[in-house]
C-alpha positions, 0 to 999 in steps of 0.5 A, a space after each residue: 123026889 130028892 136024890 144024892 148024888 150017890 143015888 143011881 138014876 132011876 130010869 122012871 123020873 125024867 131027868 136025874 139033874 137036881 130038882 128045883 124047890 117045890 112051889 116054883 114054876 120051873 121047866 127043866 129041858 135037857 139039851 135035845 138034838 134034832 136028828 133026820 129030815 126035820 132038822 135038816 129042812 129048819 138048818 136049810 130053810 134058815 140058810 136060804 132065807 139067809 140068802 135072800 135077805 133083799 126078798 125079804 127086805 121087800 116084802 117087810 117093808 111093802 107090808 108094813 106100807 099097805 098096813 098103814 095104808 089101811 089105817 090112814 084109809 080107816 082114820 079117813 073114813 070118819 071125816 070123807 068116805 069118798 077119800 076113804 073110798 080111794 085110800 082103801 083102793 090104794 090099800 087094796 093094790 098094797 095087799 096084792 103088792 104085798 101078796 107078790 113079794 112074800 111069794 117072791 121070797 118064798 120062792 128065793 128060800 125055795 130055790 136056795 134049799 132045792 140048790 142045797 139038797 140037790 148039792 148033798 144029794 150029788 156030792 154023796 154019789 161023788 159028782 159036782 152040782 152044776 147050775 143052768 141058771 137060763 134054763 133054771 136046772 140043776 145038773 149033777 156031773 159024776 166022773 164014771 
């Protein structure tokens, strides 16, 4: 469907911008704005985990270390099963290692987005939010 520019917008077709040549394969999206919860988690969950780049600096590299562990353990296998044997115990400590650290991280991006909400939620009922880090809580102190 072609249209001039002096055509009205038939609200039936998607969009009313100009429509590209037939027999190309082209997806057109209009520019979408994410509004509600699902916007706000992404845009907090990327700022925690901007927050908690040393976590993930662990867990990239204790992965990658157990996953070469797990290659050398299998390349050995082929020469001497009893080294290969020991490797793979090394491998298997790396992978619970490895488990440890991203659930480090995980838990860094989940206490920097409980921070965050908690930190609007307060601010909307006029208070400031107060952290006790010893006792890992999050007070909000509003004047009254």
């Amino acid at each position: 469907m072609e249209m001039s520019r002096g055509d009205a917008c038939d609200p039936s077709v998607a969009t009313c911008a100009d429509q590209p040549p037939a027999g190309k394969h082209v997806v057109m999206l209009e520019p979408v704005v994410v509004e509600g919860d699902a916007g706000v988690q992404a845009l907090l969950r990327r700022h925690a985990a901007d927050q908690c780049h040393g976590e993930k600096g662990d867990a990239v590299l204790s992965c990658t270390l157990t996953v070469l562990a797990a290659v050398k353990a299998a390349v050995t296998a082929r020469v001497a099963w009893p080294v290969a044997v020991l490797e793979t115990g090394i491998a298997a400590l790396g992978a619970a290692n490895c488990a440890r650290v991203v659930v480090a991280y995980e838990d860094c991006v989940d206490k920097h987005v409980a921070r965050a909400e908690a930190t609007v939620k307060c601010e909307a009922e006029g208070g400031k939010l107060v952290v006790n880090e010893s006792a890992a809580e999050l007070i909000c102190q509003v004047e009254r």
